[in-house]
C-alpha positions as a Markdown table, in Angstrom:
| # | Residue | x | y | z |
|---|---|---|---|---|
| 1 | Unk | 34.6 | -9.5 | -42.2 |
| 2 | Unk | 37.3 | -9.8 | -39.8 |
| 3 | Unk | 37.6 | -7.5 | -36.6 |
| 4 | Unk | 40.6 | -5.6 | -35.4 |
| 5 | Unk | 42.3 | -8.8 | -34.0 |
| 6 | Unk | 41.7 | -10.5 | -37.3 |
| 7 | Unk | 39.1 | -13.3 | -36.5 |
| 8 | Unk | 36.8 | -13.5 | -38.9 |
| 9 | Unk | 33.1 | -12.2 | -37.8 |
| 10 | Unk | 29.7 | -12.3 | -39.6 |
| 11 | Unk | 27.7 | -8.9 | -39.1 |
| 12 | Unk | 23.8 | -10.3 | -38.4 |
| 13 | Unk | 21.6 | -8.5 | -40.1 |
| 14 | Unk | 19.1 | -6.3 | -38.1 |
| 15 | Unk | 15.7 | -5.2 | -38.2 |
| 16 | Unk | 13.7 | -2.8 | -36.4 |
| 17 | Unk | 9.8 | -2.6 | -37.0 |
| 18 | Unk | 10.0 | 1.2 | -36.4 |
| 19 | Unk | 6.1 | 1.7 | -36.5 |
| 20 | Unk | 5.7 | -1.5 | -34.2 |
| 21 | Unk | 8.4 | 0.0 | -31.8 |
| 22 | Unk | 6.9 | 3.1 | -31.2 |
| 23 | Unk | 3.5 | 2.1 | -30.6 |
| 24 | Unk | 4.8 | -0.2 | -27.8 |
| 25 | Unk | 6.5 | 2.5 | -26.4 |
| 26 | Unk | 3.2 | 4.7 | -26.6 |
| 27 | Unk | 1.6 | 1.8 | -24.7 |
| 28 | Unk | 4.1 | 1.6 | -22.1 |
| 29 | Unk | 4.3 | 5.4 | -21.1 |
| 30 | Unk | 0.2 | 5.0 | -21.2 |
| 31 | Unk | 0.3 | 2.6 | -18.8 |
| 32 | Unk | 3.1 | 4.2 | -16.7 |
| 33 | Unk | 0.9 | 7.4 | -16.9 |
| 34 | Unk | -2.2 | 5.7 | -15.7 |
| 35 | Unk | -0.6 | 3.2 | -12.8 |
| 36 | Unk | 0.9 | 6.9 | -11.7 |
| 37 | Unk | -2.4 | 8.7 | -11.9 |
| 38 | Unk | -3.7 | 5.7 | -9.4 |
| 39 | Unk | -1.0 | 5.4 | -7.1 |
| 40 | Unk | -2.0 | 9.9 | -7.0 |
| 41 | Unk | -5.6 | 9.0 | -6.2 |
| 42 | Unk | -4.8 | 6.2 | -3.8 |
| 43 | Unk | -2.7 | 8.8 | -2.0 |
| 44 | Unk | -5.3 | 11.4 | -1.8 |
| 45 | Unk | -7.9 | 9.2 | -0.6 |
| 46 | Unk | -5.7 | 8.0 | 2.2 |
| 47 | Unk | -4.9 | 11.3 | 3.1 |
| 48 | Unk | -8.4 | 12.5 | 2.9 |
| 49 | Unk | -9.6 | 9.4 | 5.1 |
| 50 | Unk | -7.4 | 9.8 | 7.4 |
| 51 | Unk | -7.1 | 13.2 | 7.7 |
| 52 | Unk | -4.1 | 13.4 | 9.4 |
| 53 | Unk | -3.4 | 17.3 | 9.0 |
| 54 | Unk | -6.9 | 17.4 | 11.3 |
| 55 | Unk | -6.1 | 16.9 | 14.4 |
| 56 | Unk | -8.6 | 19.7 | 15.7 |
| 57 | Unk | -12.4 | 20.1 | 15.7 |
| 58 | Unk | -12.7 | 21.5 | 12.1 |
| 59 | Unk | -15.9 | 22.0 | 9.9 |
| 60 | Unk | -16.2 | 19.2 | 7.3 |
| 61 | Unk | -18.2 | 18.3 | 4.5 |
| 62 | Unk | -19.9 | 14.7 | 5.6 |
| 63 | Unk | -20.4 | 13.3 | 2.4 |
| 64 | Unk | -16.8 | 14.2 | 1.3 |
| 65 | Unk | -15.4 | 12.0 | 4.0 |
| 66 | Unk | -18.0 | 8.9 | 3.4 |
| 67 | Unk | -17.1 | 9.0 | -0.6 |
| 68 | Unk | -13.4 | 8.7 | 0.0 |
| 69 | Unk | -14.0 | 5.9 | 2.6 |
| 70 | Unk | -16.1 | 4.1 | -0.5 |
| 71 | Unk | -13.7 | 4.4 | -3.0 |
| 72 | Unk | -10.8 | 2.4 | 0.1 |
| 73 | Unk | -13.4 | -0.2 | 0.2 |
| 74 | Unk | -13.8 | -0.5 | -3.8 |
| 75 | Unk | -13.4 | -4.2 | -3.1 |
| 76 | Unk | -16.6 | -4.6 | -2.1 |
| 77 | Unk | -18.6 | -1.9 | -3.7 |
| 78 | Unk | -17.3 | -2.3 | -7.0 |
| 79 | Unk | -18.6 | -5.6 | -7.5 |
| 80 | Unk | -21.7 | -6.1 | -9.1 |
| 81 | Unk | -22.9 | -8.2 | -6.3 |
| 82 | Unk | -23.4 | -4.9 | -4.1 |
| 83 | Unk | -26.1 | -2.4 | -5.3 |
| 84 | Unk | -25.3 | 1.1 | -3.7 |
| 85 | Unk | -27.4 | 4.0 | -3.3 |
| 86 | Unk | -26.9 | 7.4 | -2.1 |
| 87 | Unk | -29.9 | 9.4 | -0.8 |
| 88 | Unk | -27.9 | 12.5 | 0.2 |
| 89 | Unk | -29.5 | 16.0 | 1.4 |
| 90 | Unk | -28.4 | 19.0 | 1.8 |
| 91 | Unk | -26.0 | 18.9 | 4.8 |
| 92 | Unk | -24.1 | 21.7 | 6.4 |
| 93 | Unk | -20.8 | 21.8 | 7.2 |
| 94 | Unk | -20.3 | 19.6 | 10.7 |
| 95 | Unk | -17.7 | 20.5 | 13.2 |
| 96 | Unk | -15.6 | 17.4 | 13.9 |
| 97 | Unk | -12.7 | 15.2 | 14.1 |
| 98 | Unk | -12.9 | 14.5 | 10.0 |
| 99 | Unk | -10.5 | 11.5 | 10.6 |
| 100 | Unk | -12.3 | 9.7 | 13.4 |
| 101 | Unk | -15.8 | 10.2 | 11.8 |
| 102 | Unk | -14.3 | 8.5 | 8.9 |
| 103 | Unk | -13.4 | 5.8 | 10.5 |
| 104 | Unk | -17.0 | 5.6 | 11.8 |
| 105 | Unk | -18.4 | 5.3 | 8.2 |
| 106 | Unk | -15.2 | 2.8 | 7.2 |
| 107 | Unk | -16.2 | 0.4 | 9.9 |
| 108 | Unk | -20.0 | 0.7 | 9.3 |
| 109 | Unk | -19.5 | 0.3 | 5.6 |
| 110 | Unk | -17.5 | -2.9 | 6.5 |
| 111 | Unk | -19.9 | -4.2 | 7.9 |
| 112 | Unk | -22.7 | -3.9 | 6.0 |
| 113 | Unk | -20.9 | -5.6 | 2.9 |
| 114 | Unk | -20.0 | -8.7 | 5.2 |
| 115 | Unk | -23.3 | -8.7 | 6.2 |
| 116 | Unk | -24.5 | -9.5 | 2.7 |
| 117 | Unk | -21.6 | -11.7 | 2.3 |
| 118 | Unk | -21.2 | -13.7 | -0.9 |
| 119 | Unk | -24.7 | -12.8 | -2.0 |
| 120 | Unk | -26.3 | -10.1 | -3.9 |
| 121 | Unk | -27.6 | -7.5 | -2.0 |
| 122 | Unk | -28.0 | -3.2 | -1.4 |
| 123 | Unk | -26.1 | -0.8 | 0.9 |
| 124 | Unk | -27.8 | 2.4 | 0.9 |
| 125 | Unk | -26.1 | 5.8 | 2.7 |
| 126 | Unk | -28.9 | 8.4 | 3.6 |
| 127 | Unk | -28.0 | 11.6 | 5.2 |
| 128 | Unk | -30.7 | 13.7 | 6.8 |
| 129 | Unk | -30.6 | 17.4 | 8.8 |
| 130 | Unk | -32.6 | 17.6 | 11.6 |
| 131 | Unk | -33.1 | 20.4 | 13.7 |
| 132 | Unk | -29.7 | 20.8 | 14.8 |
| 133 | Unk | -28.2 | 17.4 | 13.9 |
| 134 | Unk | -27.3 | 15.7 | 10.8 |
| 135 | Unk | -28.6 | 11.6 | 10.5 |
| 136 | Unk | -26.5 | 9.4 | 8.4 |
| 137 | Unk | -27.9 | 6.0 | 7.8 |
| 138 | Unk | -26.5 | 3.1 | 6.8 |
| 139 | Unk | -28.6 | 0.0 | 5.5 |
| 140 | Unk | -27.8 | -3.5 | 4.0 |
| 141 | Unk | -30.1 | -5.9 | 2.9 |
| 142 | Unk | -28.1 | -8.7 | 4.5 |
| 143 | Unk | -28.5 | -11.6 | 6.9 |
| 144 | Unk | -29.6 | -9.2 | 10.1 |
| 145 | Unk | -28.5 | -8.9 | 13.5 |
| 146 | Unk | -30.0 | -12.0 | 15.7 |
| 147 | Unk | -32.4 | -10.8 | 18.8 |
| 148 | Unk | -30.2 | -12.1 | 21.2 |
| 149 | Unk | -27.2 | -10.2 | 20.1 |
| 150 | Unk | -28.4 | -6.7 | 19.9 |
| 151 | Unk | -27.9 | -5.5 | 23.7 |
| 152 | Unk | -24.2 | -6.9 | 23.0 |
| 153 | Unk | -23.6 | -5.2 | 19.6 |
| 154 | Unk | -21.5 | -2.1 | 21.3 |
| 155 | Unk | -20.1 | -4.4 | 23.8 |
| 156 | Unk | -16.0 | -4.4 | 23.7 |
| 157 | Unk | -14.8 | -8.0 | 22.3 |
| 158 | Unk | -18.4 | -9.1 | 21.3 |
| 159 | Unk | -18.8 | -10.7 | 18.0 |
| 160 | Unk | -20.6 | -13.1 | 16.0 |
| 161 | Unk | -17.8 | -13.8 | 13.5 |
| 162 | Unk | -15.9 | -16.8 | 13.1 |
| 163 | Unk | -12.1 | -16.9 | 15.1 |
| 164 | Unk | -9.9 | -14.7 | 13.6 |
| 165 | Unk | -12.3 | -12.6 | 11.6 |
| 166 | Unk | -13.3 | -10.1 | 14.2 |
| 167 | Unk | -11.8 | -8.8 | 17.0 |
| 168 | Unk | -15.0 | -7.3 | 18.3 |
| 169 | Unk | -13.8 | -3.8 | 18.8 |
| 170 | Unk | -15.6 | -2.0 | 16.0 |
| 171 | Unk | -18.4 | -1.5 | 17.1 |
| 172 | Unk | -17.1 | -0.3 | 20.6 |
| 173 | Unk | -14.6 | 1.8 | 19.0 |
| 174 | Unk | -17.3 | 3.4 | 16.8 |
| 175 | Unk | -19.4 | 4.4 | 19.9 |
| 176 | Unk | -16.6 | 5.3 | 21.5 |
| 177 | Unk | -16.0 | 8.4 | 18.8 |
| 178 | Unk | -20.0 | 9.6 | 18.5 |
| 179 | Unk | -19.9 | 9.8 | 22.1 |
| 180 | Unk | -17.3 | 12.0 | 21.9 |
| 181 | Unk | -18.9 | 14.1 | 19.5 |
| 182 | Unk | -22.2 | 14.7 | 22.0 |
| 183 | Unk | -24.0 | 12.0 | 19.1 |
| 184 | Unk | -25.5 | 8.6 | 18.9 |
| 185 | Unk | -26.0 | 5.8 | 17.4 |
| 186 | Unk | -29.3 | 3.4 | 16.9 |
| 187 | Unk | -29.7 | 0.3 | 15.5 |
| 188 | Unk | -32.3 | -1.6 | 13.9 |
| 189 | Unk | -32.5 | -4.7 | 12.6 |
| 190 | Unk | -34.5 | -8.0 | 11.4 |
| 191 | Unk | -33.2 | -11.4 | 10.7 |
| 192 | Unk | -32.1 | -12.6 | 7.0 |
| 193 | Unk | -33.9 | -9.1 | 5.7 |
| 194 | Unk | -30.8 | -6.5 | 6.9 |
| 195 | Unk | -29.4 | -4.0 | 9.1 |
| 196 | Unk | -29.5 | 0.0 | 9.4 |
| 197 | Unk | -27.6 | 1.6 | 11.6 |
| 198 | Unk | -28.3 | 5.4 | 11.9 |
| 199 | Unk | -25.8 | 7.9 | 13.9 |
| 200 | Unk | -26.9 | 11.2 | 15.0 |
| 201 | Unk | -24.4 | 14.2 | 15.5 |
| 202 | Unk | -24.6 | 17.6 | 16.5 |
| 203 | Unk | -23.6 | 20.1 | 13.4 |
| 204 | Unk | -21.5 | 21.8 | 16.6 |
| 205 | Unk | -20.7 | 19.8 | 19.3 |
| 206 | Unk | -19.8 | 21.3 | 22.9 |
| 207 | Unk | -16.3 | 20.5 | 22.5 |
C-alpha cells in the first residue's frame, strides 16, 4: 500500500477483544463509582463531625455524633486487634454544641486505642440517662493510667507520651468543653487492666 505521498506503508493488522474490552470498562466505572461513593461518605462524616452548620446550642442525637467520630477513626477500630462494643440506651435528644461534644468523644476514643496500643484489646461506649443527665462511658482494656498521674490527667501540657506524640492538651481541651456544658467528667482507672472515662451532661444545660 502506498499513502498519498507515495511511500509505501504496511496497514498492521488490528484486533480488539470486544468482550474483554467491555468488561474492563465495566470494572473501571465500578470502581470510579465506588471510590465516588467513599469520597461522599467521607464528606458527610466530616461534616457531621464537625458540625460546622451548628454553631448554636441545638438538640442532638448523642449516638449519631459518637458513630460518625468511629467511622474517622476506622484506623483503629477496624482492625481486628480492637473489639468494640456498644451498650447504648435510650437517650433523649441533648442540647449542645454537636461539634465540640464530638470532639470530646474523638479525643477520648483516641485515647483509648493508644492505650491498648499494638495489642489486642476492647473499647466499649455505654450511654446511660439518669435523672436529668445522660452518662457516656468510655472503657479500654489497656495498659491503665499510673496512680501518680491521675491528679495531672486534666492538667494543660501534661502527658505521659513519648516527645512528639502528645501535646498534652486533650485532655484539657476536653474538660474545657463539658464544663461548658454545666457537665463532668470522672475517671477511673487500674494499671495494665484499662481505663474508663465517664462524662456526665445535662440533657439541657443553662446556657
Amino acid at each position: 500500500d502506498r499513502d498519498v505521498t507515495g511511500v509505501q506503508t504496511c496497514a498492521l493488522p488490528i484486533s480488539i477483544d470486544y468482550q474483554e474490552a467491555v468488561a474492563d470498562l465495566r470494572s473501571i466505572i465500578t470502581d470510579c463509582q465506588d471510590g465516588a461513593e467513599r469520597i461522599r461518605d467521607v464528606v458527610q462524616n466530616l461534616r457531621l463531625f464537625s458540625r460546622l452548620d451548628e454553631a448554636e446550642f441545638k438538640q442532638v442525637e448523642l449516638h449519631e455524633g459518637i458513630e460518625s467520630t468511629l467511622r474517622l477513626l476506622s484506623r483503629y477500630y477496624s482492625s481486628n486487634r480492637i473489639t468494640l462494643r456498644r451498650d447504648y440506651a435510650d437517650l433523649p435528644r441533648v442540647n449542645c454544641y454537636a461539634g465540640q461534644l464530638n470532639q470530646v468523644w474523638m479525643n477520648l476514643l483516641v485515647n483509648a486505642a493508644q492505650a491498648i496500643g499494638s495489642d489486642c484489646g476492647e473499647v466499649t461506649i455505654t450511654t446511660r440517662l439518669k435523672d436529668e443527665s445522660v452518662l457516656v462511658s468510655i472503657s479500654d482494656t489497656g495498659s491503665g493510667i499510673e496512680p501518680a498521674h491521675m491528679d495531672k490527667i486534666f492538667d494543660p501540657f501534661f502527658t505521659t507520651k513519648p516527645i512528639g506524640e502528645g501535646t498534652g492538651l486533650g485532655l484539657s481541651n476536653i474538660y474545657g468543653i463539658i464544663e461548658r456544658h454545666d457537665g463532668a467528667i470522672q475517671v477511673a482507672s487500674c494499671k495494665d487492666r484499662g481505663t474508663t472515662f465517664t462524662v456526665t451532661l445535662p440533657v439541657a444545660p443553662d446556657n
